[in-house]
N, C-alpha and C positions, 0 to 999 in steps of 0.2 A: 147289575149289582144286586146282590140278595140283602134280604129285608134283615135288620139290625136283630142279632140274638136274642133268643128267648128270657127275661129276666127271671129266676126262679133262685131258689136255694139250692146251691151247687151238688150234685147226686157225686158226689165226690168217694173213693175205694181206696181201700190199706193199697200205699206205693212205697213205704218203709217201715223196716223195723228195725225197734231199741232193744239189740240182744246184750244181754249183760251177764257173764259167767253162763253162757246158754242158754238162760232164759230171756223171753219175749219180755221185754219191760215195759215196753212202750209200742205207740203204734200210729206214724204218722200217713194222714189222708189227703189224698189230693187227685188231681185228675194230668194226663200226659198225650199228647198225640205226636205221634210223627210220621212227617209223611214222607214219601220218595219223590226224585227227581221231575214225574209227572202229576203231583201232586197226589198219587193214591194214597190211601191209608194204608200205614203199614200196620201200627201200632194205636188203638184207642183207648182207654183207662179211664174211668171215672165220667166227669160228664164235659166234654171240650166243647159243647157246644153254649152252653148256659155264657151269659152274659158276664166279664168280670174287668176289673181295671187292673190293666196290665203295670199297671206304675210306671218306673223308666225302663222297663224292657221296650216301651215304646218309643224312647227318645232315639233311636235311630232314623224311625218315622217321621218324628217330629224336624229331625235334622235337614232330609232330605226336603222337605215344605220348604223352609228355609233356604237351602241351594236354590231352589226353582223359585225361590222369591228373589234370586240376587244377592242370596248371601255369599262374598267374595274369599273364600275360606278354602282349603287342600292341607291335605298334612296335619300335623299334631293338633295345629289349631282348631280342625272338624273334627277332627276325635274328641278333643275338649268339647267342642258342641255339644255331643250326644254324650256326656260321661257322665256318671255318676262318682266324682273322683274323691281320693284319699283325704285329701287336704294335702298333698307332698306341697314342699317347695314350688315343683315345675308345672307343678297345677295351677296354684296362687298365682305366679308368675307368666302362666299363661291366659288368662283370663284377664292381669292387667293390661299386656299386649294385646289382646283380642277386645277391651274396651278402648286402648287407644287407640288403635285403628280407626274406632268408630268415633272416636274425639268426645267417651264418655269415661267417668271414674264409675266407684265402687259405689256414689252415692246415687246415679240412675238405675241401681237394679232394685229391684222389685221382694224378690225371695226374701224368705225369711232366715236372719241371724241364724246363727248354729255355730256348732264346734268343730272342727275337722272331722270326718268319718272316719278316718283309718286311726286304729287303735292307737298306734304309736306315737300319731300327729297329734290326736288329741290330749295325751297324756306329754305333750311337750307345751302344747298349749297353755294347758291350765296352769302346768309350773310356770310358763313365764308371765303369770297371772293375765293374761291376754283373753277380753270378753269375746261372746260369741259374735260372727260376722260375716256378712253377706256373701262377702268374699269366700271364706272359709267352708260357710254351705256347700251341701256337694251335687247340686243342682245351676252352682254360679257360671258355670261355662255356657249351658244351655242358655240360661236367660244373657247372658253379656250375648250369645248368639244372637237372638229373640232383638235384644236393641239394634245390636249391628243392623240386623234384617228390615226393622224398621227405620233407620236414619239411611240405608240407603233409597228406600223407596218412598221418602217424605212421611210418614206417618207416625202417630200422635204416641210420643214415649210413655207417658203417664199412664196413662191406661192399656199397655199392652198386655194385660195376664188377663182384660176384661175376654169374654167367651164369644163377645158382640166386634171387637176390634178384627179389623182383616187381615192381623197375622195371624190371630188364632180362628180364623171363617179359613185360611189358605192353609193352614195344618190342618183343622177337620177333615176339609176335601179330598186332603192326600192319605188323609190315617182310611176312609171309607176306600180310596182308589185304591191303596195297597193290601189293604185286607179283604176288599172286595164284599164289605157288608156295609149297613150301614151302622151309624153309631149309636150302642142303645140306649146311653143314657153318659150325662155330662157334670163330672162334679169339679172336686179343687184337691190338687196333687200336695202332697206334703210343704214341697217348695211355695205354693200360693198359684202355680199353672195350671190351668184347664187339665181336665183328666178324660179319659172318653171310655167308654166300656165298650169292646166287642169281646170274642171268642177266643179260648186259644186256636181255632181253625182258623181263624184269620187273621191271629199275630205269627203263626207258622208260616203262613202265605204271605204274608208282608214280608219276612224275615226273607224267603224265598227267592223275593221279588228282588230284593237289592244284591243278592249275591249273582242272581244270574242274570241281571241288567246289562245293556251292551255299556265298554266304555264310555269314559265319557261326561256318561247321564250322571243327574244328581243322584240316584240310586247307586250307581257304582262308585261314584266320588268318597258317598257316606261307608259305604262297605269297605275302599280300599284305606281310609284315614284311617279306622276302625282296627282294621287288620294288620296295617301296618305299626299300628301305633295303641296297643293293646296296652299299655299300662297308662296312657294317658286317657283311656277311656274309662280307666276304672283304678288302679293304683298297679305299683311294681310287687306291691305282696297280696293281692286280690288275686281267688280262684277264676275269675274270667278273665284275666289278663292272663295266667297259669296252664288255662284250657285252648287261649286260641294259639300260645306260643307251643300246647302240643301237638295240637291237629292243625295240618297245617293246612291253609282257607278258609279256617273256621270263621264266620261270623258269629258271637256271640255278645247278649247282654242280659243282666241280672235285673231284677227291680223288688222293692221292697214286698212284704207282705209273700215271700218265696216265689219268687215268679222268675222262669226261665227261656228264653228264647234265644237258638242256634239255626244255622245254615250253613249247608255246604257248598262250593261252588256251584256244582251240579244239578243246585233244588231241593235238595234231600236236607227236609228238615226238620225241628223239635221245638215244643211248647210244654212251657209246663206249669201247674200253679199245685203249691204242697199249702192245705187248706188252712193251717194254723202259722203260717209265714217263717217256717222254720227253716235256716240256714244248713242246719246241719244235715237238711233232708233232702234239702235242693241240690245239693252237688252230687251226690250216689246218685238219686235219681237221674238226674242229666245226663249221667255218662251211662247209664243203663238205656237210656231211650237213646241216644247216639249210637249204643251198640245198636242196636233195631236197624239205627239208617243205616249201617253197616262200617261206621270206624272201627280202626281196627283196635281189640282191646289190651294192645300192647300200649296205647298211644294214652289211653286211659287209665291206666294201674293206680296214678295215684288219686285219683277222684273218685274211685267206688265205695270207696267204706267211708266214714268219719270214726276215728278210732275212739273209744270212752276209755278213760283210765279209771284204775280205785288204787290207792294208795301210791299213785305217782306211774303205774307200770300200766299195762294196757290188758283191759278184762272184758272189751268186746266192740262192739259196730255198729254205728245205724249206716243200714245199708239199703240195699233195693228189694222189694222183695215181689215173686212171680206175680203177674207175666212179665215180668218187667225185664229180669236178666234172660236176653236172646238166648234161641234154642242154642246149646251150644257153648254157651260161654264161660269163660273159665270162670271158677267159685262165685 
């Protein structure tokens, strides 16, 4: 296992621009890598090796800890595990089934209150004058995981998000086994969960690890719920639900602060982190470093640009900008 990432100030390089009526408006920074099937570098950008927190791009990782602890989960329900979801309905409603399972409510978890994350949810929310709630969080899958995992191996619910408890000593071990470094430093995820900083070389390779796992394994388990079940892992009007229903085997997951992580079956994969956590920036770029691993960019058309309007019509793009779009590819 190599030694946990270098901690520095990220040496981070223009991966998009804000052209607006043809001019450069803007100019967002951040770092990309992606690798092919045998793990080489295809594509390096910025500084992938510097230490950073992946947010819940990681909660794939986290998932699979969870299988190999005994969590009894396939199907939509391990997709909820690892989701960072909308707030739909079938989200809520699957997280109460996935705490009864484990013979808990809404009042064992842990996370913190919140609104729904999907635009729509939460703007249905607040009209029905409805406070923020555990449930609601879009972290609440994970942890109602996180208990499951615990009540089935006896261990102590209260203090499960502590960093010392041995769910979270059995997700460290697995986040260092699949990224293959160790972890460089440990803080507190937005939801109140352990956070772990490595690379994006080693969230590429993790990402890696679960798509080309033999059946089966918790690795594959987490990848096929995932893929099969892409709007429960993220919402039905979410661009990573949008991206793995166009490429098809796609593994992918988003995390806060613009953080991006794909794989393809094959190994062939992409990390990414856009350095001022900008959404707008993350999705062009993603499908520009997917072109590298060699999707095809018919499969992409609509995640290259993010379109800017002025006065309601369309006057320009943040898009990707070189090296980023493959030799080759179309505009």
């Amino acid at each position: 296992m190599a030694a946990a990432p270098v901690i520095r100030e990220p040496r981070h390089a223009p991966v998009a621009h804000v052209v607006r009526g043809g001019l450069v408006e803007g100019v967002h920074y951040g770092s990309v890598l992606v690798l092919g099937a045998e793990g080489e570098v295809l594509l390096d950008v910025g500084d992938t090796e510097a230490a950073f927190y992946p947010r819940s791009a990681l909660k794939p990782v986290q998932a699979v800890a969870m299988v190999r602890a005994g969590l009894p989960l396939d199907g939509e329900l391990l997709s909820l595990a690892a989701a960072s979801h909308s707030g739909e309905e079938e989200h809520l409603d699957g997280v109460r089934r996935l705490l009864g399972e484990a013979g808990l409510t809404e009042r064992d978890l842990r996370n913190v209150p919140d609104l729904p994350f999907g635009a729509e949810e939460r703007e249905a929310w607040i009209r029905a004058g409805r406070a923020p709630s555990r449930l609601a969080q879009n972290c609440s899958g994970k942890h109602a995981a996180m208990l499951y995992t615990c009540r089935v191996n006896g261990w102590p619910l209260e203090d499960y998000l502590d960093p010392g408890h041995p769910l979270q000593r059995a997700i460290a071990a697995t986040a260092e086994e699949l990224t293959g470094q160790r972890i460089a430093r440990v803080s507190v995820d937005g939801c109140g969960a352990p956070l772990f900083a490595v690379s994006l070389r080693g969230l590429a390779r993790a990402a890696a690890r679960l798509t080309t796992a033999p059946a089966g394994t918790a690795e594959a388990r987490v990848a096929d719920a995932m893929r099969e079940h892409p709007e429960t892992a993220s919402g039905s009007t979410r661009d990573v639900a949008a991206l793995m229903r166009a490429v098809p085997g796609l593994l992918a997951k988003d995390g806060f602060e613009g953080v991006q992580v794909a794989a393809l079956p094959d190994g062939r994969a992409v990390a990414l982190k856009v350095s001022d956590g900008a959404d707008r920036a993350r999705v062009p770029v993603a499908a520009a470093a997917l072109e590298w691993a060699g999707v095809d960019g018919d499969a992409l058309k609509g995640f290259t640009g993010t379109v800017l309007l002025g006065g309601g019509r369309p006057v320009g793009a943040v898009s990707a900008v070189p090296p980023l779009p493959a030799p080759g590819a179309a505009g």
